[in-house]
C-alpha positions as CSV (number, residue, x, y, z in Angstrom):
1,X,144.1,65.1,91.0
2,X,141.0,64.0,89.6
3,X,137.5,66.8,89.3
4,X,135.2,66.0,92.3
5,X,132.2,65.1,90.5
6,X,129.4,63.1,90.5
7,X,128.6,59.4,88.5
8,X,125.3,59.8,86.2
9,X,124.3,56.9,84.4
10,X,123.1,57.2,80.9
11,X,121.5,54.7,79.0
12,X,123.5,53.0,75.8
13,X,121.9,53.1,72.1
14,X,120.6,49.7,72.8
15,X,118.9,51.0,75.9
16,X,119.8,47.8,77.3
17,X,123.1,48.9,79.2
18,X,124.2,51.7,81.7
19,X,127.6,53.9,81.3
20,X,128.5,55.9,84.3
21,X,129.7,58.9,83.3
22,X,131.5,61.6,85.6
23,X,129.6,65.0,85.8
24,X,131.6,67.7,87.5
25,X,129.7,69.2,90.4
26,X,129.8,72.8,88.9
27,X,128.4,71.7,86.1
28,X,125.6,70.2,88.1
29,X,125.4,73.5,90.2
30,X,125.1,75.3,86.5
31,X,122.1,72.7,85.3
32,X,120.7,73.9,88.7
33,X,120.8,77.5,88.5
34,X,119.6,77.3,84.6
35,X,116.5,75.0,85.9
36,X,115.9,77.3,89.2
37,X,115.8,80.4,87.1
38,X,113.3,78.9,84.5
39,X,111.2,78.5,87.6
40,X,111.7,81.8,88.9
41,X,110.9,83.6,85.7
42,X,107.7,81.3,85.1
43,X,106.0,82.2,88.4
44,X,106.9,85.5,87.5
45,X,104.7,85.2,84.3
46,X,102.3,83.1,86.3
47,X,101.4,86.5,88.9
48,X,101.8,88.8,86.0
49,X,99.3,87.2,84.2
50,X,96.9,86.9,87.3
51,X,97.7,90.5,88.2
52,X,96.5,91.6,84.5
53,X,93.4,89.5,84.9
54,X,92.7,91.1,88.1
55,X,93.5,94.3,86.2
56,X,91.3,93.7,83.4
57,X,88.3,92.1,85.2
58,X,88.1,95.5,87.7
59,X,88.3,97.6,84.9
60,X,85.3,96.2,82.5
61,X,83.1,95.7,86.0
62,X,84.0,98.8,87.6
63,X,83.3,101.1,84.4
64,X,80.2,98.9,83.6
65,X,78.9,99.7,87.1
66,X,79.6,103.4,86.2
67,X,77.4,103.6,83.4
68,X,75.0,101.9,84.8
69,X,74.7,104.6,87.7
70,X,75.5,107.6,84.8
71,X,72.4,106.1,83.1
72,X,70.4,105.9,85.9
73,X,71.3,109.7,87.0
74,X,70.5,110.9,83.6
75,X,67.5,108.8,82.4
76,X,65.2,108.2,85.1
77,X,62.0,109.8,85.5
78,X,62.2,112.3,88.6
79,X,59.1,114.1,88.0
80,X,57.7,111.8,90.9
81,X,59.2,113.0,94.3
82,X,59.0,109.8,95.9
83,X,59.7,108.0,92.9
84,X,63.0,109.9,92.5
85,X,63.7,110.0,96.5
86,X,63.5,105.9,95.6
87,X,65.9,106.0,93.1
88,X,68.4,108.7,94.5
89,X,68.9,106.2,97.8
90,X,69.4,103.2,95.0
91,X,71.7,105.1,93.0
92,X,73.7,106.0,96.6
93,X,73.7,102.3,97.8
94,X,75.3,101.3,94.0
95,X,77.9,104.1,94.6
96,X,79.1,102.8,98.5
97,X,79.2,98.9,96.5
98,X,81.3,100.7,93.7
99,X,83.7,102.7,96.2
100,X,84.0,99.3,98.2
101,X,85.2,97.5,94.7
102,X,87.5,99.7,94.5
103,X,88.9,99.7,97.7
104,X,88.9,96.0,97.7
105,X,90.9,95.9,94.5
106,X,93.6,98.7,95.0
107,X,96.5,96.7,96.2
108,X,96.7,95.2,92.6
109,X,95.7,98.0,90.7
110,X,98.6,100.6,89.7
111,X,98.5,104.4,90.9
112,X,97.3,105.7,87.3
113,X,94.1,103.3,87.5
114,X,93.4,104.5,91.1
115,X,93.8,107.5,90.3
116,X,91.5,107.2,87.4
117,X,88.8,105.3,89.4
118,X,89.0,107.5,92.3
119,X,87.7,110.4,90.1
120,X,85.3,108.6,88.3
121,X,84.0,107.9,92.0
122,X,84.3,111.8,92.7
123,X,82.4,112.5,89.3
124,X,79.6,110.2,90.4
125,X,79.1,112.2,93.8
126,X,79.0,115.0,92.5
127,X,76.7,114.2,89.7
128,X,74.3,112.4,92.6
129,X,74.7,115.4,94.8
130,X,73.9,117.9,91.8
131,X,70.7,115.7,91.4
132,X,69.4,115.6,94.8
133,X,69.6,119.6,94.9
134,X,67.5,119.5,91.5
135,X,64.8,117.4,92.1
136,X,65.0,117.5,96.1
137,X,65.2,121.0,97.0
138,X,66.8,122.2,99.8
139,X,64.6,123.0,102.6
140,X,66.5,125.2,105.5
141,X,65.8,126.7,108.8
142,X,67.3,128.3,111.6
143,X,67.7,127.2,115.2
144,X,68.5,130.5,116.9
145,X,69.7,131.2,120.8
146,X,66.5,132.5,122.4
147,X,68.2,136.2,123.1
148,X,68.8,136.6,119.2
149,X,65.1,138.5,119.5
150,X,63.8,136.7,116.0
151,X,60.4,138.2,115.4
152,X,59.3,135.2,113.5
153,X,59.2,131.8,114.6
154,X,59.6,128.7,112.0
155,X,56.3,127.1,110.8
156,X,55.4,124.0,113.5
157,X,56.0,121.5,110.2
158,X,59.9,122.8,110.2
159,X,61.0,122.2,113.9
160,X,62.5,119.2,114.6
161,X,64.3,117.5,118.1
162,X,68.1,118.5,117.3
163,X,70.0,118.2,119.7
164,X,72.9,120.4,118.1
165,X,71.4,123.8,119.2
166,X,72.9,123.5,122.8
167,X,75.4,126.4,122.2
168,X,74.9,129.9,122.9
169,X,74.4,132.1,120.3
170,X,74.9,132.2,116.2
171,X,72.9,130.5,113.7
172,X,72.9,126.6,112.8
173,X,71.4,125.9,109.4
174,X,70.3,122.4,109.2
175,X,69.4,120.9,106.1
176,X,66.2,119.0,106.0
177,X,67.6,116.2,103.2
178,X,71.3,116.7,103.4
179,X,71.9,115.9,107.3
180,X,74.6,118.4,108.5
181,X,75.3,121.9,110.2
182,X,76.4,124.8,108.2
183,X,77.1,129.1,109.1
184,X,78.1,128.1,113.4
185,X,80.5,129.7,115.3
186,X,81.3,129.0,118.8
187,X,79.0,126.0,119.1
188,X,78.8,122.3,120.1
189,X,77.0,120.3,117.6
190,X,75.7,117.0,117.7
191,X,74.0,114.2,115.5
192,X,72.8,111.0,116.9
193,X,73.3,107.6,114.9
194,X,69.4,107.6,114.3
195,X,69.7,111.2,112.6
196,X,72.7,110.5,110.8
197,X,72.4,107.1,109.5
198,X,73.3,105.7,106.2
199,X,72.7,109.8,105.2
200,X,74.9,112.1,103.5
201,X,76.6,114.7,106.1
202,X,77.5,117.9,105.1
203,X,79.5,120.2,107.2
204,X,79.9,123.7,105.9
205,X,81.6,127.4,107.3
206,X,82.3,126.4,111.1
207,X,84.3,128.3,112.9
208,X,85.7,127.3,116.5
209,X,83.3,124.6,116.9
210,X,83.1,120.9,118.1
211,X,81.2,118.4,116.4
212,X,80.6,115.0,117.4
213,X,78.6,113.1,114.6
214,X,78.1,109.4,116.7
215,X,76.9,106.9,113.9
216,X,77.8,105.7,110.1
217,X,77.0,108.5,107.5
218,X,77.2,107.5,103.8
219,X,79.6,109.8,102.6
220,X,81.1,113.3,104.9
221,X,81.6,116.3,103.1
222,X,84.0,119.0,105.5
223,X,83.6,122.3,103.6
224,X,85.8,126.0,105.2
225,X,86.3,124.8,108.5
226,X,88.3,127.3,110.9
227,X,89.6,126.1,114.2
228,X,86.9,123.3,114.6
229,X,87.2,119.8,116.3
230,X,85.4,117.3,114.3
231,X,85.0,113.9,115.5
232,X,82.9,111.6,113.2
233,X,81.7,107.5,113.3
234,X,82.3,105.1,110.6
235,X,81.8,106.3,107.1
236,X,80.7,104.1,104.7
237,X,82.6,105.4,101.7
238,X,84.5,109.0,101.4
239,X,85.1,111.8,103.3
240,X,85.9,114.5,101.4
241,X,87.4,117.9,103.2
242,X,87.9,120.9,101.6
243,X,89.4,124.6,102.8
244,X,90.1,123.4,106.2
245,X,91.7,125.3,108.6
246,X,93.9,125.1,112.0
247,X,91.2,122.2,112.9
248,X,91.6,118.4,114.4
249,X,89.7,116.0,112.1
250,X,88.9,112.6,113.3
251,X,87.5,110.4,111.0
252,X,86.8,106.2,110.2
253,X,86.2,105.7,106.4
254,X,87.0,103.7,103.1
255,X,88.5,106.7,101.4
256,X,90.0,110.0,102.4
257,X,90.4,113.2,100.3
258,X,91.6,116.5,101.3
259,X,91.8,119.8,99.2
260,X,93.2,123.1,100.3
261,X,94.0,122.2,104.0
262,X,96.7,123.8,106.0
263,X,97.9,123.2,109.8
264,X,95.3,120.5,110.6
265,X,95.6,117.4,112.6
266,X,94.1,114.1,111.1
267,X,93.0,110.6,113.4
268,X,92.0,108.6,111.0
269,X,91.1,105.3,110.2
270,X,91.3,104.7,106.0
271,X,91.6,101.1,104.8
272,X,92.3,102.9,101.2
273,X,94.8,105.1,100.9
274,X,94.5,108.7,102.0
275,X,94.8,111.3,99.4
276,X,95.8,114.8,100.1
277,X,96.5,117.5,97.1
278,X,97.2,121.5,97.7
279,X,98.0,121.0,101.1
280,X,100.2,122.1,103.8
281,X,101.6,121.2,107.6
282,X,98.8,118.1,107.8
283,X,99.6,115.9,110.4
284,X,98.6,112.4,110.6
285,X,97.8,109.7,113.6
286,X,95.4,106.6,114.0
287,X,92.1,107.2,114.7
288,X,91.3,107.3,118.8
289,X,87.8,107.9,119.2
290,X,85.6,105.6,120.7
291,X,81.8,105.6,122.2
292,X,79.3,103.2,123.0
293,X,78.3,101.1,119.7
294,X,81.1,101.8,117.3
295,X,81.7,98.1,116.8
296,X,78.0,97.9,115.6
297,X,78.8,101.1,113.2
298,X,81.6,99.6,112.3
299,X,79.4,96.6,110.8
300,X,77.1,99.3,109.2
301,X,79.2,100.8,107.5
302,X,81.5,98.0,106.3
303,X,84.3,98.7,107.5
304,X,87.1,96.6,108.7
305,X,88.0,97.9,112.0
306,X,91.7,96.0,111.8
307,X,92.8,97.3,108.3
308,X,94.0,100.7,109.4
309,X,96.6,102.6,106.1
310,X,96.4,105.6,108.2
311,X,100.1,106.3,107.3
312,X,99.9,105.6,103.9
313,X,99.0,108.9,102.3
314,X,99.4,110.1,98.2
315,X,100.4,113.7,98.0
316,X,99.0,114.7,94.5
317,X,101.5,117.8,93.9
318,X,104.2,115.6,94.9
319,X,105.8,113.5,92.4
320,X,109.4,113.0,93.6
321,X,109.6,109.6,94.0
322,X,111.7,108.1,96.9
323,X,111.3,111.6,98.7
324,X,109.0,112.0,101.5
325,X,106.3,115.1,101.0
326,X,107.2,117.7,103.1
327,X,103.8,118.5,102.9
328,X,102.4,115.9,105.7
329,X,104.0,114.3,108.8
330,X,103.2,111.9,111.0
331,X,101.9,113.2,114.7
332,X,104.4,111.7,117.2
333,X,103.4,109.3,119.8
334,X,103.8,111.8,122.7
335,X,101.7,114.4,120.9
336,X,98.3,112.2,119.8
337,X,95.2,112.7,121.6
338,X,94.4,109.5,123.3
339,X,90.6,110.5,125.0
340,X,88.5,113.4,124.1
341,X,86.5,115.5,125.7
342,X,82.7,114.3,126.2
343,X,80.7,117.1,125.0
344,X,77.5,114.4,124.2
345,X,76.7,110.5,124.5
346,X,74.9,108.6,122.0
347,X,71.7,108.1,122.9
């Protein structure tokens, strides 16, 4: 019985006449394959070569962009206050645009170059924070419960209209540049969006306490925290959170990182990835919190309120790959707070 196959006609050597000549289908079916997998490995080449482009093109911007800001953080004249008050909210403006590069390039960078960028980013707050305390000095006061029998009342150009004080008893430190609450136990505290806005926020050795901070800081620093429920608007770049303890974090930013944590809930909203290193029994769930103008905060802040990674968290100190971290866990539907208490409205 004669091969099923298919008649091809190919042209004679005096190109004037036709032969048909019988191809055997598998053949065909092999000339297919061959040609289909030419075109396979192509576009493979094709979206490497893009990907490396990308690659390249984030790397030589994004450490240009660094040194410009190193420069700028090392060079400039700050004998002037309000010359160097000028230049300090420049530098922090290039830092949320660099932090929002990155974010907006991570899904084709690999983990080494995140990783790399992301402390480059951590270096340059730092170094901005370091620079503020040198040239802006810190300038604190006291709001103390009216029974704590202070003998000495703060000069009239120190008060201010916080609102936080509304607890009983303990000390609030507020810092007059750095926007924030430090050394409170047993208190509410609260910042409005017109206190808070576009500042950085600094929360510092709280114990049992609730903060509600409504409005879009620059960056949210979360520093030994015991038993506290924190509940913060959208951040424009990083919160970072250190030595916290037993609390419930609740949080809307471009980047999470969180050092030396153990037993703390996490509602969060991260359109990077959230980083956790040192840690132990975190629990993650999508951010819940709402109040009147978030959307608008949302916009502030630059933030897109539909790109939620809230799940996808890098454990630094675990490398297994394939293996979950037994060092975070998602919060189960039945357990996540869906409303919280309203302890203050934004004004």
């Amino acid at each position: 019985m004669a091969a099923l196959g298919v008649e091809v006609y190919v042209a004679n050597e005096d190109g004037e006449t036709n032969t048909a000549v019988n191809v055997p289908e598998s053949v065909l079916r092999r000339d297919q394959a061959r040609l289909e997998e030419a075109e396979r490995r192509r576009n493979v080449k094709e979206k490497q070569a893009v990907k490396e482009e990308k690659s390249d093109f984030f790397t030589s911007t994004f450490n240009a962009e660094k040194t410009a800001v190193e420069e700028m953080l090392s060079s400039s004249n700050y004998s002037d206050r309000d010359k160097a008050a000028k230049t300090l909210e420049e530098v922090t403006v290039r830092i949320q645009h660099l932090q929002k590069f990155l974010n907006d390039s991570i899904m084709f960078l690999t983990q080494y170059e995140i990783r790399q960028a992301q402390a480059s980013m951590q270096k340059l707050q730092s170094s901005l924070a370091e620079k503020r305390e040198a040239v802006l000095p810190k300038k604190k006061f006291a709001f103390r419960s009216r029974n704590a029998g202070a003998s000495k009342q703060p000069e009239p150009s120190q008060q201010t209209t916080d609102k936080s004080a509304s607890g009983v008893g303990g000390t609030v430190a507020v810092d007059v540049n750095q926007c924030g609450f430090s050394n409170a136990e047993n208190e509410v505290l609260i910042k409005q969006a017109e206190e808070i806005q576009q500042r950085d926020v600094l929360l510092s050795h709280l114990t049992n306490c609730k903060v509600r901070l409504y409005g879009c800081p620059s960056t949210l620093h979360i520093k030994n925290v015991r038993s506290c429920e924190i509940l913060c608007g959208p951040v424009s770049s990083s919160v970072f959170v250190d030595q916290c303890t037993g609390s419930t974090l609740v949080l809307s930013c471009q980047q999470l990182r969180t050092h030396n944590t153990t037993a703390t809930q996490i509602y969060v909203h991260v359109t990077s990835r959230a980083i956790i290193e040192d840690c132990l029994g975190v629990r993650f769930a999508p951010f819940t919190w709402t109040y009147p103008g978030i959307q608008d905060h949302y916009k502030v802040a630059g933030l897109d309120p539909d790109r939620n990674n809230w799940r996808d968290v890098d454990d630094f100190n675990w490398l297994a790959a394939g293996t979950p971290s037994p060092n975070w866990t998602v919060i189960p539907e039945t357990e996540r707070i869906c409303s919280w208490d309203s302890v203050g409205s934004p004004s």
